[in-house]
N, C-alpha and C positions, 0 to 999 in steps of 0.2 A: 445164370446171372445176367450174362446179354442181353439172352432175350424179353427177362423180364425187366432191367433196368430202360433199357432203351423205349421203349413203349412208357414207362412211367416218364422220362424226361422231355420225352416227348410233348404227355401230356401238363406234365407241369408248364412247360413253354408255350404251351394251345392257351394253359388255362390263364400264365400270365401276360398273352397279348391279349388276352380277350378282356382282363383285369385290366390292363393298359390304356384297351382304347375303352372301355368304361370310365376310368378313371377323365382320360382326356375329354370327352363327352360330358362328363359331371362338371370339371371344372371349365369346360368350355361356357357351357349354358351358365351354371354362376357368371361367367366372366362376362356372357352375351347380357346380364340384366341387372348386374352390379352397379352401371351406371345409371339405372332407376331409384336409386335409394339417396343419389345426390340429388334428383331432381327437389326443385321447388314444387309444394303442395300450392293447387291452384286458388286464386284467391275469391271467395265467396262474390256471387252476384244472384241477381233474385229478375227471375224469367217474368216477362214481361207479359200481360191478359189483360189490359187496359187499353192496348192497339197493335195495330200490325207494320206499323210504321214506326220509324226512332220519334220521328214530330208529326204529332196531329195539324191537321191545316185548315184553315180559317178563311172561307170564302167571302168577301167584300163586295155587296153591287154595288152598283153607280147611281147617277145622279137622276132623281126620279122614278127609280126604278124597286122594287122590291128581292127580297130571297130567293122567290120563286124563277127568278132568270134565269138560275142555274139548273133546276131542274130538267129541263128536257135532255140534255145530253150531259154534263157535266157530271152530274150526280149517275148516271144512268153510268157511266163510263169507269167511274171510279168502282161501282158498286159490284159492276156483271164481268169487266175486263182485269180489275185489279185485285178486286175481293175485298175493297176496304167497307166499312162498315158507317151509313150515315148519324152519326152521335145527336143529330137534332137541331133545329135551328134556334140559334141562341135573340133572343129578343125581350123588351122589357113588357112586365106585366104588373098594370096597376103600382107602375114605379119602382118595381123590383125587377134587378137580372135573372132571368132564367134560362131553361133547356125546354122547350118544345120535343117531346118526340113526334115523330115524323110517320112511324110503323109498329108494329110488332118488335119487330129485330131490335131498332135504336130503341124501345123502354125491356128487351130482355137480354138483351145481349150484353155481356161484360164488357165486350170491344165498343170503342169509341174511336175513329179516324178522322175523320172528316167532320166540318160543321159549315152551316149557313147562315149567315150574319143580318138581320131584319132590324133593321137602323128603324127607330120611332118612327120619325120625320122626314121623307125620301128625300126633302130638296132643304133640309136644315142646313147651318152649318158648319161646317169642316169641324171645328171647336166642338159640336154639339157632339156631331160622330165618332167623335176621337174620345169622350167622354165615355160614351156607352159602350165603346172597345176597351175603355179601361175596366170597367165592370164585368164586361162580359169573360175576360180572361180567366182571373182566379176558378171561375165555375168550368172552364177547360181543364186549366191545370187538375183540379181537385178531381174532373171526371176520369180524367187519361193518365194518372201520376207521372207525366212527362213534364220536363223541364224546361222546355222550349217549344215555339208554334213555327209553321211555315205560315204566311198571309200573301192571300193572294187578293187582289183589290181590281174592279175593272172601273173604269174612267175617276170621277170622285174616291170611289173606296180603294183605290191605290192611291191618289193624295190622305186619303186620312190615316193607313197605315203607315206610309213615311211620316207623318205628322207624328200619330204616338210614337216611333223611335225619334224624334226629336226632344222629344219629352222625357224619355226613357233613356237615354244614354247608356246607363250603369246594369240598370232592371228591364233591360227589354222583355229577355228571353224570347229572344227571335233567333230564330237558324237560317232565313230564308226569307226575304221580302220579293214576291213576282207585283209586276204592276201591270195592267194590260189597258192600252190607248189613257193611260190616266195624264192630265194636263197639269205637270209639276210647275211648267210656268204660267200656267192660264193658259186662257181659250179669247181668241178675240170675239165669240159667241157671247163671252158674257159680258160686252159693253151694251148689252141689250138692258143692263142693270140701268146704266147710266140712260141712255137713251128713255127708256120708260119711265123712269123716276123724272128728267127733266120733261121729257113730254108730257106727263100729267100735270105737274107744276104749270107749263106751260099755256096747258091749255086752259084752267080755270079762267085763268085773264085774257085771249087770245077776243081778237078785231075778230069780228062776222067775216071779215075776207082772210085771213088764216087759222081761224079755228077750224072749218073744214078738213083743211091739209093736215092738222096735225091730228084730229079726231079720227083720218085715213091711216094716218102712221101707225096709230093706237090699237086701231083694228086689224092693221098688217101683222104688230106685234104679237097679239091676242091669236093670232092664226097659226101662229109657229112654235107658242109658248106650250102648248100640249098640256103634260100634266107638269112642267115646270113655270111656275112663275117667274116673269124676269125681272121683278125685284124681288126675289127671294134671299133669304138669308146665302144660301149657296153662291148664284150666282155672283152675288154681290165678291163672296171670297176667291171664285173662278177670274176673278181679272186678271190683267195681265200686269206684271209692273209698270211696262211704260203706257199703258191704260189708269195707273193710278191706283193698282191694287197692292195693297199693302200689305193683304197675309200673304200672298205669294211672293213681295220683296223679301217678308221676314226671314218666310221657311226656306225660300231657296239659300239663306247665305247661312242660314243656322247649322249646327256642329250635328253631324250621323253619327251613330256607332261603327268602331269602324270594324266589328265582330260578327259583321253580318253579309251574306251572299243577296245583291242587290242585284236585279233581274229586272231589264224593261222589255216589254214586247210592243213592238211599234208597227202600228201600223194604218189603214184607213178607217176612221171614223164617220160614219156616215150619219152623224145628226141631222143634216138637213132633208130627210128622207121625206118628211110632210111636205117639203118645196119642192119636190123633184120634177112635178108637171108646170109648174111655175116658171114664167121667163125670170133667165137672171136679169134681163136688162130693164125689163120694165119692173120689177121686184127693186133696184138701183135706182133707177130714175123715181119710184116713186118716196123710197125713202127718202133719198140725196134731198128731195123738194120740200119734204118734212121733216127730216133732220137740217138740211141749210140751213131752216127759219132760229133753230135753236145755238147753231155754231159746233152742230157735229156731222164727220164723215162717217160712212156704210162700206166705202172700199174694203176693209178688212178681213169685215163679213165675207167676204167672196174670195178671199187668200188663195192661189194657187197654192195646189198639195189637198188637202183631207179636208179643208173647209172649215172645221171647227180646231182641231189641235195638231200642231206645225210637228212634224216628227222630230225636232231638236226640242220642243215641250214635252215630248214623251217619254223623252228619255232622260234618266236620272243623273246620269255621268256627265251630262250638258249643265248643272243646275251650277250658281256661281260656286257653290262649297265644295264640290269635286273638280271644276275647274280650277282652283286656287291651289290647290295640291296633288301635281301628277299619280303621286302614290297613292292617292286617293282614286284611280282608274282602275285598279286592279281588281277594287272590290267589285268592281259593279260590271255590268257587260247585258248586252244589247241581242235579242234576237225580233228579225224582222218578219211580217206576216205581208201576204198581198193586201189582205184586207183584215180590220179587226174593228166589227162594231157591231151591235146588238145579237142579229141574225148569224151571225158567225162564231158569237160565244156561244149559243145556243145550241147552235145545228154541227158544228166541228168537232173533233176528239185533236184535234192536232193543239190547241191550249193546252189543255187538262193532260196530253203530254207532256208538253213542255214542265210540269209543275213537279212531276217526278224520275222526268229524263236526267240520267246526271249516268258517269262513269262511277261504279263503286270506289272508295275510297280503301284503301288499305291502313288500317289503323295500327297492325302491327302483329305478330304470331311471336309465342312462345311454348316451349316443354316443358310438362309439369308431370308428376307421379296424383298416384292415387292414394286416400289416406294409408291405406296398407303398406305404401311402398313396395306392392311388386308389378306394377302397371303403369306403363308410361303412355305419354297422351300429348300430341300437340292441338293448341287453338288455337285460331286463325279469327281475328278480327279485324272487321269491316263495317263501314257504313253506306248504305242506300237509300234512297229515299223509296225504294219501292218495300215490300214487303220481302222477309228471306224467302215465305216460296218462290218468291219470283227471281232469285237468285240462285248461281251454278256454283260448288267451290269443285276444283279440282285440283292437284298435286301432282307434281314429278319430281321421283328421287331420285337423283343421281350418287349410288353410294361409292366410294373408293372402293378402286377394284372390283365394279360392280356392274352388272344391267340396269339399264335405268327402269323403276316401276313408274306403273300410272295410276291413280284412284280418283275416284270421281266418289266424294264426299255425302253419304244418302242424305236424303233431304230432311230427316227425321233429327239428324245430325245439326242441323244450322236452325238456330233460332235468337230470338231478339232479348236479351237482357240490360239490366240496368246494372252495373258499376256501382262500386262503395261512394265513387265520387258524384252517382248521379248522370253520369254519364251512358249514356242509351248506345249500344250498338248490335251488330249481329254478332254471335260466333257460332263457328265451324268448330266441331271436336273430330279429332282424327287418334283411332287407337292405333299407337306404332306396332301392336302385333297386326292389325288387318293392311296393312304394308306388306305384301306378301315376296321372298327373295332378298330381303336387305337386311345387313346384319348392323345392327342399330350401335354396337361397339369400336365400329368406325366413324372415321367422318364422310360427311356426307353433304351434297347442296339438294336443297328442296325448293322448287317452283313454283311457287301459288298462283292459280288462275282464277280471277272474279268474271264471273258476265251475267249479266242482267235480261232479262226479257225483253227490251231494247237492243240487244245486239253489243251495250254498251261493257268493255272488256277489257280489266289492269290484271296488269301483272307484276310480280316479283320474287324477291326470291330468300330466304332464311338458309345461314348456314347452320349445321350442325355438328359441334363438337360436344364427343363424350365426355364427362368426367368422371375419371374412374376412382 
């Protein structure tokens, strides 16, 4: 009986720890994934193939100038460094707004990012251009189904994009206004308006002993006017207020939106580059002798600083309507350039940085299940103005009672959707089983690290509590 009892109680004891820690293993694991089934199902958004950016952006030349400015490096910069895709440049045909493609790619590619702006009229005015940026919009929207543009304007075409959000208050659908050397209060360049319109006048009636001098002025003017005429409708709006220019009294005191990231870059304009072998003094004397006879001075012309636009003209947060209300400083902010004029939008990549340099945005992370409910999942959303390949997500959990893990987010993982409300961002999906060492039935703080191809890098942090 011993011998054979003792061996059976033995075994019954073997058999029920072994049942025991079965048992604790079975309802351990239930217990480790119990709290998957309170999760919230994640809520429906629809992946983005229209760009690779939250907002397509909208290049603006200047005054005189055409689309093709931006071509040599801007577009080259966007296309080979950032991977955006040129959507075409938007201009009128036979009266109608259109899309120009550009290549192959922009008429077969789904993606559209970027676009270049071919204003009719290169030296029309401001009203004129702010007209056919109204047209031109809807055919972005409808190509990119984004809900917002960045616009970037360099001299004129950054006064004419602040003009349409004067107009637009309500309906901008602007995320981003950049303005580059754009003259928000005028340019004392364009009293050239004045002077030429009275010098002509002038001269039809002018004495045999002054008609000379001013038929000199005419000729000086005609030298420097290039392919801008200086009574052109343009100019004419380029005054300055205390020059007597009225559309820049208006729009400087007019009401902005104040739901937009205002961005001035300031810096040298170098219009006078056809004078540059020309003495300023005798270039002054001989105006001052042609402008005296009519009762105007040339001093201005020759302003210490940039020549044509004062860097407190350039900058938007100067203009009276942000100086009237401090809190109206916050929106806007100011990066400076040694130089910024023609030759330098052209030939530099340090702009066409600027347009997408930003710190990622943390928009917010949550825990959700899978419709099954046995698969739990957190997203991580964020905003950048670059594309998510060009973003890092990583993670550290620190769980209670735990080693902290690390994960670095695959990149297959992060991509760009649109929101029920319309709203564009990236997310990061992270499976809590690929968290490897942490038992998700506790609490836990989780670390989110954003960084960008810029170097630019937030962070924060989610806690995590079960419910069981």
């Amino acid at each position: 009986m011993r011998n054979t009892f003792f061996p059976s109680l033995r075994l019954f004891t073997a058999l029920c720890l072994v049942c025991g820690i079965a048992s604790v293993t079975f309802w351990g694991c239930a217990s480790n994934t119990a709290y998957i089934k309170n999760l919230p199902e994640a809520p429906a958004t629809e992946r983005m193939t229209t760009t690779h950016i939250p907002y397509p952006i909208l290049l603006l030349h200047g005054l005189g100038q055409k689309a093709a400015v931006w071509d040599a490096y801007a577009v080259k910069y966007y296309e080979q460094e950032i991977g955006l895709v040129h959507g075409g440049v938007l201009r009128k045909v036979n009266g109608k707004a259109s899309i120009d493609a550009v290549s192959q790619l922009s008429k077969q590619s789904s993606y559209a990012d970027f676009f270049t702006v071919a204003f009719s009229n290169p030296v029309d005015s401001i009203g004129a251009w702010e007209r056919e940026l109204e047209e031109f919009l809807p055919l972005v929207f409808q190509r990119t189904k984004a809900e917002k543009v960045i616009l970037i304007g360099y001299s004129m075409g950054g006064v004419t994009a602040r003009y349409y959000l004067t107009k637009h208050l309500k309906d901008h659908r602007t995320e981003r206004i950049i303005t580059i050397g754009s003259p928000h209060q005028g340019s004392p360049y364009a009293r050239v308006w004045q002077w030429k319109t009275a010098l002509v006048e002038k001269s039809k009636d002018a004495g045999f002993m002054v008609k000379p001098l001013l038929d000199k002025g005419l000729e000086f003017l005609a030298s420097i006017e290039n392919d801008v005429p200086a009574d052109s409708p343009a100019i004419r709006d380029l005054q300055r207020p205390e020059d007597g220019g009225e559309f820049m009294r208006r729009t400087g005191t007019a009401a902005h939106p104040l739901d937009v990231d205002y961005i001035s870059v300031v810096g040298k304009v170098e219009l006078w580059k056809e004078t540059k072998n020309l003495s300023k003094t005798a270039a002054m004397d001989m105006l001052r002798r042609a402008l005296g006879a009519i009762g105007f001075g040339v001093e201005a012309m020759f302003e210490p600083g940039d020549g044509v636009v004062s860097a407190s003209s350039q900058t938007m947060s100067e203009l009276p309507w942000f100086q009237a209300d401090k809190n109206r400083q916050k929106i806007s902010r100011t990066v400076t350039l040694t130089s910024v004029h023609e030759d330098h939008l052209k030939q530099s990549t340090e702009i066409q940085r600027i347009t997408l340099e930003d710190k990622p945005e943390f928009k917010g992370a949550e825990f959700y299940r899978n419709a099954e409910g046995n698969t739990g999942r957190m997203i991580i959303e964020f905003v950048d103005y670059l594309p998510p390949a060009k973003c890092s997500v990583e993670i550290i959990v620190t769980p209670q009672n735990g080693t902290k893990q690390r994960l670095s987010v695959p990149q297959s993982n992060v991509v760009l959707v649109k929101k029920t409300n319309g709203t564009v961002v990236a997310q990061a999906t992270v499976q809590l089983s690929q968290v490897v060492g942490v038992d998700w039935s506790r609490q836990a703080e989780v670390e989110i690290i954003l960084k960008n191809t810029f170097g630019n890098e937030t962070r924060t942090t989610k806690a995590w509590m079960p419910r069981m």
